[in-house]
N, C-alpha and C positions, 0 to 999 in steps of 0.2 A: 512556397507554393510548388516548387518543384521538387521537392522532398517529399511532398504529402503525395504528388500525382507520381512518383515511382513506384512509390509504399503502396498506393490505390492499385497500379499496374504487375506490381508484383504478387500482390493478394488475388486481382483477377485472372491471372494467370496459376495460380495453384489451383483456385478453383474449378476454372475449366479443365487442367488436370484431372482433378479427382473426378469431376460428372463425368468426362473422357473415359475414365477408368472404371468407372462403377456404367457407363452404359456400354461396357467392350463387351462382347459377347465369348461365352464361354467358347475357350479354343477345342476345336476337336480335338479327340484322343487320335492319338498318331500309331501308325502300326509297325506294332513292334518286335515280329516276325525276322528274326534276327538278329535283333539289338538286345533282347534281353529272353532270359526265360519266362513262358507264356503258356497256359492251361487254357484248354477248350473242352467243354462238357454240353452233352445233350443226349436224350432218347429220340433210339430212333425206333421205324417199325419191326417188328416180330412176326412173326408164319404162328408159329407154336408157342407164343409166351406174350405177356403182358408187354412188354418189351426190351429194349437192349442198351445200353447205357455206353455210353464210349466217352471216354479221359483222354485225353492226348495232351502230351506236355512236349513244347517243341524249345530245345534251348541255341543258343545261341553259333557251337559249336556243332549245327547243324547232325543232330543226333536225334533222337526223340523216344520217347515211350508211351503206351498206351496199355492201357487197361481196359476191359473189353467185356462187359458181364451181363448176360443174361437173366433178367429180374424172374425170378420164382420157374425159371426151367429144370429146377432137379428137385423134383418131388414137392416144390413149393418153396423150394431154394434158392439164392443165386446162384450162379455158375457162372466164376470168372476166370478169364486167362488174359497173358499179357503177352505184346508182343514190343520189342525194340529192333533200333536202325537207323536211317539215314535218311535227312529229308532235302527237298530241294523247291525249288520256285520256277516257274515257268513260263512265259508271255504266250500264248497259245491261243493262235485269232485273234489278238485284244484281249482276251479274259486271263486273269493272275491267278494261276492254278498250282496246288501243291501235291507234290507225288510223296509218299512216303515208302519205304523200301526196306522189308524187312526180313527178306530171305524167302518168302513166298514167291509165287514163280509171277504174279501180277502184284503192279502197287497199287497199295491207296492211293485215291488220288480225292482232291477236295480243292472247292471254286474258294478261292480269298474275297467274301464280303463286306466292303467299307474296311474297318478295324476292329470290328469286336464277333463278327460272323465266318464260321466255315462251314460248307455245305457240300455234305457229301454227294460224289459223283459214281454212276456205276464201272463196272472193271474196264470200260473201254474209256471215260473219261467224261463222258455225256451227261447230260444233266436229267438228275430224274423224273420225270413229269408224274408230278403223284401231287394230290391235297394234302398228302401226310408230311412230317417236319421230319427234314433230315440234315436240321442245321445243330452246328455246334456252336455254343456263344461261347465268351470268353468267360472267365472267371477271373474274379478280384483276386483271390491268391494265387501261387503256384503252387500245383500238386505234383511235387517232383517224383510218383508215385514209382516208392521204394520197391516192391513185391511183398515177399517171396515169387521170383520165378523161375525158370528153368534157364543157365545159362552156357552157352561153348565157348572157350579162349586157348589160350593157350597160356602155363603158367610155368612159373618157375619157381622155387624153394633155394636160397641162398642167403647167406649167411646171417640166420634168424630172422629174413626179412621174404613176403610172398606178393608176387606179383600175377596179375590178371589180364592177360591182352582180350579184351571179347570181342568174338570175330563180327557181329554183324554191326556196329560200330564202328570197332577199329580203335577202340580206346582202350588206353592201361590203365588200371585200378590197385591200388596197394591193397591186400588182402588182409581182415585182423587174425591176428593168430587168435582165435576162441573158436567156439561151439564147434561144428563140423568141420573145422580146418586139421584135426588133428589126421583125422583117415585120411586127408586129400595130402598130407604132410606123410603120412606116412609111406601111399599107395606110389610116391614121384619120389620118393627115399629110396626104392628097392627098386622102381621102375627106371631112373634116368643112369645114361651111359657117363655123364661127362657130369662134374659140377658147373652150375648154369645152362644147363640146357632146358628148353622150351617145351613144353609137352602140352597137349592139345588133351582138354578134359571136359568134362560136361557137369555138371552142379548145379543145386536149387540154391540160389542166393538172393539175398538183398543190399540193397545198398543204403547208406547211412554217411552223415556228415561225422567228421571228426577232423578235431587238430593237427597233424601232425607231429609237431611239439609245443609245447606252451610258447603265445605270444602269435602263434602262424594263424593263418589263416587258415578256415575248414576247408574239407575237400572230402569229392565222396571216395568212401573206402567200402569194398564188398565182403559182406559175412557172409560164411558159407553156410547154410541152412542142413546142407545134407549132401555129402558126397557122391556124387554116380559112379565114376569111373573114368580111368586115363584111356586115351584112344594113340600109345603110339605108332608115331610114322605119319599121323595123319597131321593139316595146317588147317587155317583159313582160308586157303586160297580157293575161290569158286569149282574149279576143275574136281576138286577134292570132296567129293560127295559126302556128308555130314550125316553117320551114321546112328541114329539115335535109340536111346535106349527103351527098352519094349514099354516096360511098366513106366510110367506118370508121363506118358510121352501123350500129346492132343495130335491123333492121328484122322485125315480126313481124306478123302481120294479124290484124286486128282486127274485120273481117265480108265471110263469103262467101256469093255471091250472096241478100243481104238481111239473114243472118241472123246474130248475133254469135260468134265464137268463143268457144267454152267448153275451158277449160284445164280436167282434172278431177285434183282434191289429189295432191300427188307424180309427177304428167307433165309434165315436159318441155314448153313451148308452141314449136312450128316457127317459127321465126326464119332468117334470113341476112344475112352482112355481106360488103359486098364492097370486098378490101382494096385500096390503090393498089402494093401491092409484087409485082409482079408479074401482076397483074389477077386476082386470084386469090378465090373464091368458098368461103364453108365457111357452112355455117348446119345446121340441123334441120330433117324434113320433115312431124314430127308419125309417124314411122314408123323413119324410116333417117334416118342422118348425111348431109350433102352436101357435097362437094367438087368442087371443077375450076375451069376459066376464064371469062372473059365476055368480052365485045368493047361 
């Protein structure tokens, strides 16, 4: 009798188990804003275009990238550019707010919602009172979103191996010796004083996972897309004003006569870039689209 009522009490007890188990409620997703790499996507509103689309991948090593494109703004085109840097977290009043910082003279800044929402904030940090959605939800994968962009570090060429320090980061990248690496290998060949020295360059690159050697684990390494130009004497360091080069450079201004430009939530800021394929001019005028040529 007492063998059958442990057996009876052993079996009652699994079962409560399992209904225990199958009536738990699903655990919320936990935020993971630092623990792991993490993509946020969403449109926002537009002045002059259908609207604007923003990607932000924020990784753990508290760096980040964004991609930033304008749906059908060039002639019925996208128009994207990217911007990376350095993100941080902030307790402000009570609300969990994220700055990002990417060499612009203001950061992004975005309110942290629950775990799966960020909502953009305007350039002072304030929340923007509109009907219109200016949240980024998360995304199931991570879009570690490679470029092609426009990149500054400072590099070095030594003994068949090239390395990439990028300044608004602050991270070193092993560079592949292919495609446009050979003029950037050339240009710090005839340019550098000392073997190993450091030269500060500017480049259209992407970044890509790769081995190291068989059995390692990937890591990202940057191909050089197309070489700009060495900038000796100059660093990374802030004081050192970051001179950029004319053509494929996204120029936008930043104070007329005295006074700052103010970009207001969901417009569009007048920008131009002028391309070398054909001398050709497209930017924003704060109004109307612009195209044509330059000399």
């Amino acid at each position: 009798m007492s063998h059958c009522l442990t057996r009876l009490l052993a079996a009652a007890a699994i079962l409560a188990g399992c209904a225990q188990q199958a009536a738990e409620p699903d655990r919320p997703a936990r935020d993971v804003i630092g623990r792991e790499a993490v993509t946020y996507e969403g449109e926002i509103p537009c002045a002059d275009c259908p609207g604007q689309r923003l990607t932000l991948t924020l990784f753990p090593d508290f760096t980040f990238r964004l991609r930033h494109t304008y749906i059908g703004a060039r002639n019925g085109r996208d128009d994207t550019f990217h911007e990376l840097g350095r993100w941080a977290r902030a307790q402000d009043d009570g609300a969990n707010r994220l700055r990002l910082r990417s060499g612009t003279e203001a950061p992004r800044q975005f309110l942290i919602v629950g775990t799966e929402t960020l909502r953009m904030l305007d350039s002072e940090g304030r929340e923007i009172r509109s009907a219109l959605n200016y949240d980024l939800k998360r995304m199931p994968k991570v879009d570690r979103i490679p470029g092609p962009m426009r990149l500054r570090g400072m590099y070095v060429y030594l003994a068949d191996a090239a390395t990439f320090n990028e300044c608004l980061t602050g991270k070193r990248f092993p560079v592949l010796i292919e495609q446009g690496h050979l003029a950037l290998e050339r240009a710090y060949l005839a340019a550098r004083r000392t073997p190993g020295e450091f030269l500060a360059a500017t480049l259209e690159g992407r970044f890509v996972e790769r081995a190291p050697e068989p059995g390692a684990a990937p890591r990202e390494h940057i191909v050089v897309e197309r070489f700009d130009r060495l900038w000796p004497g100059e660093t990374c360091a802030p004081q050192a004003p970051a001179r950029a080069s004319l053509l494929e450079t996204y120029w936008r201004p930043v104070e007329i006569e005295g006074g700052p430009v103010m970009i207001h939530p969901g417009t569009r800021e007048p920008h131009l870039v002028l391309s070398s394929e054909g001398n050709r001019v497209r930017g924003f005028t704060g109004c109307n689209n612009l195209t044509g040529a330059f000399e």
